[in-house]
C-alpha positions as CSV (number, residue, x, y, z in Angstrom):
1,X,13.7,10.1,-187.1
2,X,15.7,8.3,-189.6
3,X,18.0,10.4,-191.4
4,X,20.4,9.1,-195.3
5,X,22.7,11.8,-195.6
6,X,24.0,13.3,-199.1
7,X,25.1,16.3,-199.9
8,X,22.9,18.3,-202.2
9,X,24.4,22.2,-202.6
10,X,24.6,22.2,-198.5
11,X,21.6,20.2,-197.8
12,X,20.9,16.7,-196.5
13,X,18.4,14.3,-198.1
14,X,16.1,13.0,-195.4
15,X,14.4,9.5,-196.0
16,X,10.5,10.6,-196.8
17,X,9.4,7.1,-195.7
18,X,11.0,8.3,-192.0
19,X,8.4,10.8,-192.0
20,X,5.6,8.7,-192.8
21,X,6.2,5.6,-191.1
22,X,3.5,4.4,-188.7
23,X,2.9,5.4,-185.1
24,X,0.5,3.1,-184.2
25,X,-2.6,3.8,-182.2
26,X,-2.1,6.7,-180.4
27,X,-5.1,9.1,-178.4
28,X,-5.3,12.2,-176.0
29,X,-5.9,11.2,-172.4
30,X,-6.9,13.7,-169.5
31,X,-5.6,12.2,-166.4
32,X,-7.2,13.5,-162.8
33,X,-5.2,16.3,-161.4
34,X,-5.4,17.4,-157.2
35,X,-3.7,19.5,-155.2
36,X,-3.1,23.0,-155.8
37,X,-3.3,23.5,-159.2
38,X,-1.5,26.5,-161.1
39,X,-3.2,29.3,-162.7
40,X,-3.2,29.4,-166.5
41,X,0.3,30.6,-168.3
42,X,2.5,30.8,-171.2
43,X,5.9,31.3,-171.2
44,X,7.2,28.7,-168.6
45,X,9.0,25.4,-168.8
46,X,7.6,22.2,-167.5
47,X,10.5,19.5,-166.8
48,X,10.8,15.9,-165.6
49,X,12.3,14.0,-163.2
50,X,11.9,10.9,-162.3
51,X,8.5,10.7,-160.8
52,X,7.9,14.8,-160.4
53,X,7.4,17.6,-163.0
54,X,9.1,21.1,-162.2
55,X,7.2,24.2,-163.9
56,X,8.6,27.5,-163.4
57,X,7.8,30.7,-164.5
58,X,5.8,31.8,-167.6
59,X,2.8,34.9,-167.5
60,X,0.1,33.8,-165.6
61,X,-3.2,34.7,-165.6
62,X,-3.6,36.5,-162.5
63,X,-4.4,40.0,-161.9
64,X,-2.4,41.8,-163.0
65,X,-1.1,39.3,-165.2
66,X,2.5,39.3,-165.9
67,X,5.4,37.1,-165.1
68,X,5.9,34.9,-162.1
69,X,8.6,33.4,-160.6
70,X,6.6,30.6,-158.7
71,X,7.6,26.9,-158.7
72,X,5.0,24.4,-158.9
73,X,5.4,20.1,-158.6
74,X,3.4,17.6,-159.8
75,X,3.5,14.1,-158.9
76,X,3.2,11.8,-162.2
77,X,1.4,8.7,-162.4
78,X,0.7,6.7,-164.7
79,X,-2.1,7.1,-167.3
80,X,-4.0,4.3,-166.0
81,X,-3.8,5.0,-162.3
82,X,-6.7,5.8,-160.8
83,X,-5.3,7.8,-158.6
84,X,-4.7,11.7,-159.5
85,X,-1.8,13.6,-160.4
86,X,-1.2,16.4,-157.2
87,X,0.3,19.5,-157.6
88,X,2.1,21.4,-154.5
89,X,4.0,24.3,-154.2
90,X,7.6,23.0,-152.4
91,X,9.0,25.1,-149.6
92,X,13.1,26.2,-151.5
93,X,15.9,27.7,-150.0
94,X,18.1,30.0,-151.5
95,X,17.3,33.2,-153.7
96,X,15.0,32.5,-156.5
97,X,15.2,33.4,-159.9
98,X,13.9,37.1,-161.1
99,X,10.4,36.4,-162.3
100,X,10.5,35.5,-166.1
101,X,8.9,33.9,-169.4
102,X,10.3,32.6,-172.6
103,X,13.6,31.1,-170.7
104,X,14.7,27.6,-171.0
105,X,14.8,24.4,-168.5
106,X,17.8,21.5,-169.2
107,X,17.9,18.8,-166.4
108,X,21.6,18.1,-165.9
109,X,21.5,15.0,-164.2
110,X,18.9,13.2,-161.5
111,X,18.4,15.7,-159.2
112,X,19.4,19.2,-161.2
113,X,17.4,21.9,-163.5
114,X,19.4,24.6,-165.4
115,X,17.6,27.4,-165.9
116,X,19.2,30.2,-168.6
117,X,17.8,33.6,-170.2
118,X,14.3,34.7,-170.5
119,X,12.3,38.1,-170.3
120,X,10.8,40.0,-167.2
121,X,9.4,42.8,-169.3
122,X,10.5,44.1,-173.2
123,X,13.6,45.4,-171.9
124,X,14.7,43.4,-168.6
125,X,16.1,40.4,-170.7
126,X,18.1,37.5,-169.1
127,X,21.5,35.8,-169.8
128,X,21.8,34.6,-166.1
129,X,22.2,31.0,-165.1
130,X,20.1,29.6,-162.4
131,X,20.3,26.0,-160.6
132,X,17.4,23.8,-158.8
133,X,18.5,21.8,-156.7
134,X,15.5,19.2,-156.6
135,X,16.8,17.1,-153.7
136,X,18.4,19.6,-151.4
137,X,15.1,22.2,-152.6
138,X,17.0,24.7,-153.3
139,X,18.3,27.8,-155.9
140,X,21.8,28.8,-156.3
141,X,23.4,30.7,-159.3
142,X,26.8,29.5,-160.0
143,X,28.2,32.3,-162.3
144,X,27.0,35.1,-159.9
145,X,25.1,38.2,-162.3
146,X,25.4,38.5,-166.1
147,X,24.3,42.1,-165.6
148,X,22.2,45.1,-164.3
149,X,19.6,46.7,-165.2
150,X,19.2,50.6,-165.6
151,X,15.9,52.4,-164.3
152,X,14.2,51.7,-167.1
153,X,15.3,48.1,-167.5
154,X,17.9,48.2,-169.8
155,X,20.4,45.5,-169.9
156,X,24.0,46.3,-169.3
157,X,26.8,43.3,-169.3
158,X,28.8,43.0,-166.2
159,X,32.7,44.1,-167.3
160,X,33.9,39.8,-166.9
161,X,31.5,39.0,-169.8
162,X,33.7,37.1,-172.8
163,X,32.4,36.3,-176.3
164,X,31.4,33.2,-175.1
165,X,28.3,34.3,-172.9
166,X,25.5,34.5,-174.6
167,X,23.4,37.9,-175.1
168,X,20.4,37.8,-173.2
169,X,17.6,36.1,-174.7
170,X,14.3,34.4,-174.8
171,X,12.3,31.9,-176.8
172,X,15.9,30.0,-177.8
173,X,16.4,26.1,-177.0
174,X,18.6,24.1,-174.9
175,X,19.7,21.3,-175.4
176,X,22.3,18.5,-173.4
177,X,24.8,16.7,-175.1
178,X,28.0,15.3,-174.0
179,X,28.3,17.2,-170.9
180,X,27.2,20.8,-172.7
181,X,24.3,22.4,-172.7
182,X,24.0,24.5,-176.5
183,X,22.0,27.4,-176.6
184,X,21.1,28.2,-180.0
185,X,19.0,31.2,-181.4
186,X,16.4,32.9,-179.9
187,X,15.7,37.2,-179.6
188,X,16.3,39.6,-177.5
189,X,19.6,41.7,-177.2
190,X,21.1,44.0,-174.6
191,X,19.6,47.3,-176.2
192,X,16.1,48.8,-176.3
193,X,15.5,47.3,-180.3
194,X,14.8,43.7,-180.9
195,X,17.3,41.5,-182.4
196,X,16.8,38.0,-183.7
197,X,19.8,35.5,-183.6
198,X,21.0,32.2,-185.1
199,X,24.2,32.2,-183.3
200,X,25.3,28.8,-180.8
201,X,26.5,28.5,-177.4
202,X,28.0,26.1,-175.3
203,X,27.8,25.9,-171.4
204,X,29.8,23.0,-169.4
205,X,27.4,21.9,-166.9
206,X,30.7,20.0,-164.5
207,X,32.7,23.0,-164.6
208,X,29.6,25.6,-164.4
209,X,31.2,27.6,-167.7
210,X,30.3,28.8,-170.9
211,X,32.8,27.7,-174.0
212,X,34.3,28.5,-177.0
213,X,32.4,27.4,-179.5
214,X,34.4,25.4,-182.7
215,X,34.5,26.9,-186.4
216,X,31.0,26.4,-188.0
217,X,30.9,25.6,-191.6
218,X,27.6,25.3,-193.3
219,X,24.8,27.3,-194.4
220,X,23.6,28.6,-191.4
221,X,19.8,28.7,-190.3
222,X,18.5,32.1,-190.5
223,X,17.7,33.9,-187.3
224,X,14.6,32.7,-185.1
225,X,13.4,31.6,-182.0
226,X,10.1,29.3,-180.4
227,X,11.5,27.3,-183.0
228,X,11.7,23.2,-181.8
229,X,15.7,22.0,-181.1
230,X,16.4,17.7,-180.5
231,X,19.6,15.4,-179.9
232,X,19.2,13.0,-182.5
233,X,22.2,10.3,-182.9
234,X,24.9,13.3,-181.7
235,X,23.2,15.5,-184.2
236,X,21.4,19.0,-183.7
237,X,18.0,19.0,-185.1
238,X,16.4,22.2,-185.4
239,X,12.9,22.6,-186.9
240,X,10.5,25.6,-187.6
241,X,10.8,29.4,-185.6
242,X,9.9,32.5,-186.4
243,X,12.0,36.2,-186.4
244,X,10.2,39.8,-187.2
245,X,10.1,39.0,-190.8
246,X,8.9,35.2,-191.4
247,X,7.7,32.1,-190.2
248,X,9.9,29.0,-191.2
249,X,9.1,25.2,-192.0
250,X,12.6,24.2,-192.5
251,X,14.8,21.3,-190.9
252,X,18.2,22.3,-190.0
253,X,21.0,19.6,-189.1
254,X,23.8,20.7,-186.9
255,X,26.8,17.8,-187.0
256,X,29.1,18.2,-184.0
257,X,32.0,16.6,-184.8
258,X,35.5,17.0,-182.8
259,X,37.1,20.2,-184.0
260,X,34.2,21.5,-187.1
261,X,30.6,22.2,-186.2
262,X,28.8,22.1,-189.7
263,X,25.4,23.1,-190.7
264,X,23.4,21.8,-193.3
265,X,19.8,22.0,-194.1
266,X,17.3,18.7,-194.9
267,X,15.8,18.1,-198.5
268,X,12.3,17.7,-197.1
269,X,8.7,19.3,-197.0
270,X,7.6,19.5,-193.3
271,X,4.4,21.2,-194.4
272,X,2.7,24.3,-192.8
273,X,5.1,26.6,-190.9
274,X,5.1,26.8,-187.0
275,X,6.6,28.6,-184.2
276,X,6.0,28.2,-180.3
277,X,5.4,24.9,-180.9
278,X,7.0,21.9,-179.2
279,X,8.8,18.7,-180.7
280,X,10.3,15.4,-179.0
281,X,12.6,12.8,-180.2
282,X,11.5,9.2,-180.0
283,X,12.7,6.2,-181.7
284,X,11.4,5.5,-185.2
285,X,9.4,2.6,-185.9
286,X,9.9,0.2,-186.6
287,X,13.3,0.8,-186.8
């Protein structure tokens, strides 16, 4: 995505003819799959490295159905290969994860998943941070518990929370950048109600803390979560979501500079809205 920047009352013109360039020829492939294959599921994350695809989590199908905590691997190759992509369960040391949907994946570096947030049931809600170690196999959480639960699942922070942990939540994005993973958006809360947020976070993924986050200026986006989040050129782009109210179709542009985090939202139509959906950054042709 190309982007011209102007300001326009707190909003960014967008080049139309970035939206419309052309693709090329592009089709849907089904490529052979082995081994032992997953049940059906929604909820989980799905992340790459190298050669291997991690999926974790998500409701499965099964009876009852509910959320898992299971970790599947698939070996990729490519879409010509005749041979088929296997999937395997992978013997992991350590204590897993609580089982869980609507949390977010990051891979930190060649070898390393972060895993943050995510729901167990309407009220068990997640702001732990978990780590797969995909060359040593195994789990570890570096920050130790967020919080505990009551008896009927309530979430209650542990007394070394600071303002810069997030609140636990589920359906928010993640996204690396310089070293930081930023959390933004989202819903959840640590009470019974629902609560829909548009606030950012920062974790450090060297030092294995959460941040302070700079000053925001800007309009910012209104609450939402399973809305799309991409790195674009040190930028923030975040497109689409939905809260208890509405569904959006709006692009909003986070620029992190230095010492000011501003907001600003792109002059464009980005047609029907959409939530739950899924959106990846490529390089814009033929530019």
């Amino acid at each position: 995505m190309s982007n011209t920047e102007a300001s326009d009352g707190g909003k960014s013109a967008v080049s139309v003819s970035s939206l419309q360039q052309d693709a090329g020829s592009v089709k849907w492939s089904q490529p052979l799959i082995g081994g032992d294959v997953p049940s059906g599921r929604s909820g989980h994350t799905l992340t790459v490295l190298g050669d291997r695809a991690y999926m974790f989590g998500g409701c499965d199908e099964n009876l009852p159905p509910g959320p898992t905590n299971a970790l599947y691997r698939l070996k990729l190759c490519s879409p010509d290969s005749r041979q088929p992509m296997e999937w395997n369960q992978p013997r992991i040391s350590g204590d897993p994860p609580m089982a869980r949907w609507l949390h977010s994946a990051t891979a930190i570096d060649k070898f390393r998943i972060l895993y943050f947030g995510g729901f167990h049931s309407d009220t068990n809600r997640f702001n732990d941070v978990n780590i797969l170690d995909t060359k040593a196999m195994m789990w570890s959480q570096p920050l130790g518990s967020m919080g505990d639960f009551t008896p009927r699942g309530n979430h209650i922070p542990t007394s070394n929370n600071s303002i810069a942990v997030p609140c636990p939540r589920g359906g928010h994005s993640a996204n690396l950048i310089n070293g930081e993973i930023l959390i933004f958006g989202g819903y959840g809360g640590s009470g019974y109600g629902r609560r829909d947020f548009n606030d950012i976070f920062r974790f450090n993924v060297s030092r294995f803390e959460w941040m302070k986050t700079p000053a925001l200026k800007g309009k910012v986006p209104e609450g939402r979560s399973g809305h799309s989040a991409n790195v674009v050129k040190g930028k923030l782009f975040v497109f689409g979501g939905w809260n208890s109210q509405m569904q959006f179709n709006d692009l909003n542009i986070l620029s992190l500079d230095e010492d000011q985090w501003t907001w600003s939202e792109a002059n464009v139509d980005l047609g029907i809205s959409r939530w739950c959906h899924t959106a990846v950054s490529v390089a814009a042709i033929p530019n």
